[in-house]
C-alpha positions in Angstrom: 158.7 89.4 65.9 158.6 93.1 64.7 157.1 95.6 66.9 154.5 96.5 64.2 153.6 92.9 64.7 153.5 93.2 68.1 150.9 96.1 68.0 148.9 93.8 65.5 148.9 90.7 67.8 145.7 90.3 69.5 146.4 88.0 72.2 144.6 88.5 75.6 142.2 90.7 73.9 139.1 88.9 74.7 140.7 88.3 78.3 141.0 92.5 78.8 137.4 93.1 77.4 135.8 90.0 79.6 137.5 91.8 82.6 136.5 94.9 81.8 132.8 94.5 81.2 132.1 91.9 83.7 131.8 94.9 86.6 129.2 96.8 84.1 127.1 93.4 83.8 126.9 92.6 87.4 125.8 96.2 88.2 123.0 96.3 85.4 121.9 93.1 86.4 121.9 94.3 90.4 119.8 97.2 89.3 117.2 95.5 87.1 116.6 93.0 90.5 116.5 96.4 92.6 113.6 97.8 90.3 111.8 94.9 89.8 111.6 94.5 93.4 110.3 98.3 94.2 108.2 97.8 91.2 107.0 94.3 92.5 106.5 96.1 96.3 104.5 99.1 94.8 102.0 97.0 92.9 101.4 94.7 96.1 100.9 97.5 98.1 98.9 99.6 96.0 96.7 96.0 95.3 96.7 95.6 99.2 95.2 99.4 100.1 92.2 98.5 97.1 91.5 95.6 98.5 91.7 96.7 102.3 89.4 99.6 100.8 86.9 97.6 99.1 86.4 94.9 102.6 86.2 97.8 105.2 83.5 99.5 102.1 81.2 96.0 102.7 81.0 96.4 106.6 78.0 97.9 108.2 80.2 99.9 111.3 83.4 101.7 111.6 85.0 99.2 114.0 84.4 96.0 111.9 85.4 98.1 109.1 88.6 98.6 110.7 89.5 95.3 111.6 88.3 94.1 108.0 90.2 96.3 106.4 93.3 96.0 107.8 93.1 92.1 107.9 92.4 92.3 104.5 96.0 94.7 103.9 97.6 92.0 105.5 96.4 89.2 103.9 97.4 90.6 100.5 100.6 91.6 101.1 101.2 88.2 102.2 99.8 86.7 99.5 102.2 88.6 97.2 104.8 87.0 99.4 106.3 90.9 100.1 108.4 91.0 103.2 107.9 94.0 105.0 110.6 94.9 107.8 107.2 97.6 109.1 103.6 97.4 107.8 101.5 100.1 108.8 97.2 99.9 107.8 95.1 102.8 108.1 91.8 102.6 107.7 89.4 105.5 107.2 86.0 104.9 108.7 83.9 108.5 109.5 81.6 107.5 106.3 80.1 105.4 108.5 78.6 108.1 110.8 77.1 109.4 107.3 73.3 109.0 107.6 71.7 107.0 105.3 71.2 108.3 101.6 74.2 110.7 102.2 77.6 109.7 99.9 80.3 108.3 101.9 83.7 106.4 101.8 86.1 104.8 103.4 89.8 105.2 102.5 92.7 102.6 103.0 96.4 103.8 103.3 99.1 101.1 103.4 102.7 101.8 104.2 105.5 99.0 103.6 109.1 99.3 104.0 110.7 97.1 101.6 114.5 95.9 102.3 116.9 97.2 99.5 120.2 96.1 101.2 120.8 92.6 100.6 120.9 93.2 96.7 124.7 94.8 97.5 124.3 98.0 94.7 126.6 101.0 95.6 124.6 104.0 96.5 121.3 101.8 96.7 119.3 102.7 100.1 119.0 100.1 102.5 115.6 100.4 102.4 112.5 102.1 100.2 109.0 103.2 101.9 105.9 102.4 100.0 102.8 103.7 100.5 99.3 103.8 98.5 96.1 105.1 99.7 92.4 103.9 97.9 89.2 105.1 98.4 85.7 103.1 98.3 82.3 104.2 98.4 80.2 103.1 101.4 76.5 102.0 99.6 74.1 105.3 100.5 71.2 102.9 101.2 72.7 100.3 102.6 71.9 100.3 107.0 74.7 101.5 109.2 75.6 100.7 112.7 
C-alpha cells in the first residue's frame, strides 16, 4: 500500500467523528433539559402568583386573604409538580382597608428557587431564583371586613 493510498483510506473515520461529536450532543441536550426546566419553573410560578392573586381578590378581609392566597401559591406550584428547595408567598392586602366604592387590589409575589445542579452542565448555576408578582382587583362594591 502506497502512501497516497494511505491518505485516501478512510478507515476509523466514522469512529473519529462519533468521538468527536458525542461531547457536543450530550451538552446540547444538557442545555435544552436546563431551559426547559427554568422555562417549565417560570410559567408555574408566574401561573401560581395569578392564581394566589385572584383567591386572596375573592376574600372579604386581609387576613383570610392572606391565608387564601398563599394556600392557593402553594397548591399550584404543587400541582405543576415544581420542586422548590425555598418558596416564599407574599400577599398584598391594604386594598382591603379601601372603603367601599374606592378601587383597590391585592398583589401576589411568589418566589421559587429551582435546583439547576443535578443536570451536571459546566458553568450552569446550582440554582435559579424565580419570582413573578400579579395584581387583582378587589370588587369596589363588594362589603369588606
Amino acid at each position: 500500500m502506497t502512501f497516497a493510498d494511505r491518505l485516501r483510506d478512510d478507515r476509523g473515520a466514522l469512529s473519529l467523528e462519533a468521538v468527536i461529536l458525542f461531547p457536543a450532543i450530550i451538552l446540547v441536550l444538557l442545555l435544552v433539559v436546563a431551559f426547559g426546566r427554568i422555562s417549565s419553573a417560570d410559567n408555574a410560578v408566574d401561573t401560581a402568583a395569578r392564581n394566589a392573586a385572584r383567591a386572596a381578590s375573592l376574600e372579604r378581609n386581609g387576613a383570610a386573604a392572606g391565608s387564601a392566597g398563599e394556600q392557593m401559591a402553594r397548591s399550584v406550584l404543587n400541582q405543576q409538580g415544581l420542586a422548590c428547595t425555598s418558596t416564599s408567598v407574599s400577599i398584598e392586602t391594604g386594598g382591603f382597608a379601601a372603603r367601599i366604592g374606592d378601587a383597590a387590589s391585592t398583589t401576589a409575589t411568589v418566589q421559587c428557587t429551582v435546583r439547576l445542579s443535578d443536570i451536571g452542565l459546566p458553568g450552569l448555576p446550582g440554582a435559579k431564583t424565580m419570582t413573578s408578582s400579579f395584581t387583582s382587583p378587589i370588587d369596589s362594591y363588594r362589603q369588606r371586613g
